[in-house]
N, C-alpha and C positions, 0 to 999 in steps of 0.2 A: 427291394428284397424280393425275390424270388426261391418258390421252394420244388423241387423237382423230387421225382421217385429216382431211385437208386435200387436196380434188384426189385426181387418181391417182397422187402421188409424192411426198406430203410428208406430215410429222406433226405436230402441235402437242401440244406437254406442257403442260399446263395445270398452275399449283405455287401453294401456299398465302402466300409471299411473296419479297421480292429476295433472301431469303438461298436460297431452296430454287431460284431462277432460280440464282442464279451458281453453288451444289453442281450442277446437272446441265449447265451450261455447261462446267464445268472436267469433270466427266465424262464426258459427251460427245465434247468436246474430245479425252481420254485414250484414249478406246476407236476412237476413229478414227483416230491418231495408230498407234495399235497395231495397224489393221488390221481392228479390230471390228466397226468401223461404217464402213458406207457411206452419205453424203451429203455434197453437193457445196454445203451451205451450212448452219450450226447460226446460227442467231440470236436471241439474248436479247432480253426485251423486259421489262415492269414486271413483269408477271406470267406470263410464258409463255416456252416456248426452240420457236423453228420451227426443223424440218428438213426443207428442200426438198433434190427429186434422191434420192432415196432410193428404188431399185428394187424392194423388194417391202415395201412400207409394211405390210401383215399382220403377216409374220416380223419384221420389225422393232421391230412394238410390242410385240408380246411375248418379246421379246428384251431390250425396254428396261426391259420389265416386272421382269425379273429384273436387274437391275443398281440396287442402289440406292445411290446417288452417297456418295461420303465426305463427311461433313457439315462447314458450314465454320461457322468463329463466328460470329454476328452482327458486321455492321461488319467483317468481315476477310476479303480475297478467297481464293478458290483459287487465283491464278494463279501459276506456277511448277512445277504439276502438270495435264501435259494440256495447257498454253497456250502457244501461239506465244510466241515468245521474245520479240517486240514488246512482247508483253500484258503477260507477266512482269515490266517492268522498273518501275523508278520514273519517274516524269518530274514534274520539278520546274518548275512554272509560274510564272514570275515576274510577279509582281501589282501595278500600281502603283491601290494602295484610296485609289479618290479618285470611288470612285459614287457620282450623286447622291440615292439611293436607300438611304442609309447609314441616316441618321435615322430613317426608315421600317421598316429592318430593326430598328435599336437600340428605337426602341418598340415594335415585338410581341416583343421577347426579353428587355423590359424591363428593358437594359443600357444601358451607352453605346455611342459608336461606338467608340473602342479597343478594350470588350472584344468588341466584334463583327468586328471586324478580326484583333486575336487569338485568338478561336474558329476563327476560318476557316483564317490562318496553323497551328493545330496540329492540325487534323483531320484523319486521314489517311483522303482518301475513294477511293473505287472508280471506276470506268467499270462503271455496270450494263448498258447499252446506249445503240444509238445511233441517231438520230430527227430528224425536222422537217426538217435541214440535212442537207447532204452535210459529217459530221464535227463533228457538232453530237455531243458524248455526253453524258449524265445522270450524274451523278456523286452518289453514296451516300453517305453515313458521317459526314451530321450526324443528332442524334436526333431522333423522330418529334414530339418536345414545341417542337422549332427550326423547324416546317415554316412558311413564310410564303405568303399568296395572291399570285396573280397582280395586275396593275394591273386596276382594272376596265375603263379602256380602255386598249388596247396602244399603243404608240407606234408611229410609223408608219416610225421609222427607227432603228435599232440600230447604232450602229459594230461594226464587225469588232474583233474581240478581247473585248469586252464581257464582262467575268466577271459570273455572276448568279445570284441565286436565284427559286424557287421550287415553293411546295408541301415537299417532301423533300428536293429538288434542289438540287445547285448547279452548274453550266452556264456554258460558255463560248462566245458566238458567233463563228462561224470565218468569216462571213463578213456582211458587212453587210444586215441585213432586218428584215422587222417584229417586234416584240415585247413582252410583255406581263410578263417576269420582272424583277424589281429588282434593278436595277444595282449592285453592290456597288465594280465597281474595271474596269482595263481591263488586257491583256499585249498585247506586241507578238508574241510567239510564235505563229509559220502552223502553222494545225490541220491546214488540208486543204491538198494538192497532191494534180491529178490523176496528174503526170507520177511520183510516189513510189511506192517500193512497202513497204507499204503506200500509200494515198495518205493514210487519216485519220492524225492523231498517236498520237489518243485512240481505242485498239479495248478493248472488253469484256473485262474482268477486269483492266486498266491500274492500276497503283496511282497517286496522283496527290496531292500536296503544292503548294498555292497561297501559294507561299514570298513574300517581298515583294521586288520590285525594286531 
C-alpha cells in the first residue's frame, strides 16, 4: 500500500488488489463517519481509494499510515461497517437472461448456457466501484479463472438495463450507449436517477444478487 498526494487536497492510496481497495473503503468510510477523517469525497477505484477535499493531505497521510483497515475475505464486502446504509444493503436485481452473448460467455467457461446463467444467478457479487456512466458500477465476486474479454469491436448501441460481462466484471448499463462487454441478460430496474438521493442505485460496497425475473 502506498499513499501519494494528488493536487493540493487530495490523496490517492495505491492497494495491491479489489479486496485491499474495499478494506480501506469500509475504513475510511468508519473513520470519517467517527470523525477521523476529514474528506469531502473517498472514491474506490480497481486499484486505488481517492480522497479529495482533505485539508492538510501531509497529516493525513500519515495518519492513514497508522490505521490499517480490518481485512475483509476475498469475495466478501465490508459493508455494514463504516458504510452508508445504501451501501450496506442487498439489492436484488431482476434479470430476464436472454443475452445474445450467452454462447459466447458458455464457450470460454466451457459450460452451457444454463449453467452460465446459474453461476451468475448465485454469485454474490459486490459494487467495487463506479465508472464510464453516471451509475454504471463494476461488480466483483465471480473468479479470476471466469474473467471474459471485451468484443473486439464495441457495439455502437447498448439498451439501457443491459446486464454484462467483462474481463472480472459483471455490469449493468444504466443507461443506453456504446459498448463492448457481452451481454448476458437485460432488467428493467432504473440504476441512475438524478432527482434520487442517492441518485446511483448501485454505490461502492452494495451487495448485489442478479436473481432472475
Amino acid at each position: 500500500m502506498r499513499i501519494r498526494p494528488v493536487g493540493a487536497h487530495a490523496l490517492l492510496i495505491d492497494c495491491a488488489d479489489a479486496d485491499q481497495v474495499e478494506a480501506w473503503r469500509a475504513e475510511l468510510w468508519r473513520r470519517r463517519e467517527r470523525g477521523e477523517l476529514t474528506a469531502v469525497e473517498i472514491v474506490p477505484a480497481a486499484t486505488t481509494v481517492l480522497l479529495d477535499g482533505v485539508p492538510d493531505p501531509t497529516t493525513t497521510a500519515a495518519r492513514i499510515a497508522a490505521w490499517p483497515p480490518e481485512p475483509t475475505a476475498p469475495g466478501r464486502s465490508a459493508a455494514g461497517a463504516g458504510t452508508p446504509a445504501a451501501a450496506a444493503d442487498l439489492v436484488e436485481v431482476p434479470v430476464t437472461y436472454d443475452g445474445e452473448d450467452l454462447p459466447l460467455v458458455a464457450e470460454h467457461w466451457g459450460v452451457d448456457v444454463p449453467a452460465v446463467v446459474d453461476r451468475l444467478r448465485r454469485t454474490p457479487f459486490r459494487v467495487a466501484f463506479c465508472g464510464f456512466a453516471p451509475g454504471f458500477a463494476y461488480l466483483t465476486g465471480l473468479p479470476a479463472e471466469l474473467a471474459v474479454p471485451r468484443l473486439p469491436t464495441p457495439r455502437s448501441r447498448v439498451p439501457a438495463g443491459s446486464v454484462a460481462l467483462a474481463g472480472p466484471y459483471a455490469g449493468i448499463y444504466p443507461a443506453a450507449s456504446p459498448g463492448g462487454w457481452l451481454l448476458v441478460g437485460r432488467t428493467a430496474m432504473a440504476l441512475f436517477d438524478v432527482h434520487a438521493d442517492p441518485p446511483a442505485r448501485l454505490t461502492p460496497g452494495t451487495r448485489v444478487r442478479l436473481v432472475s425475473a
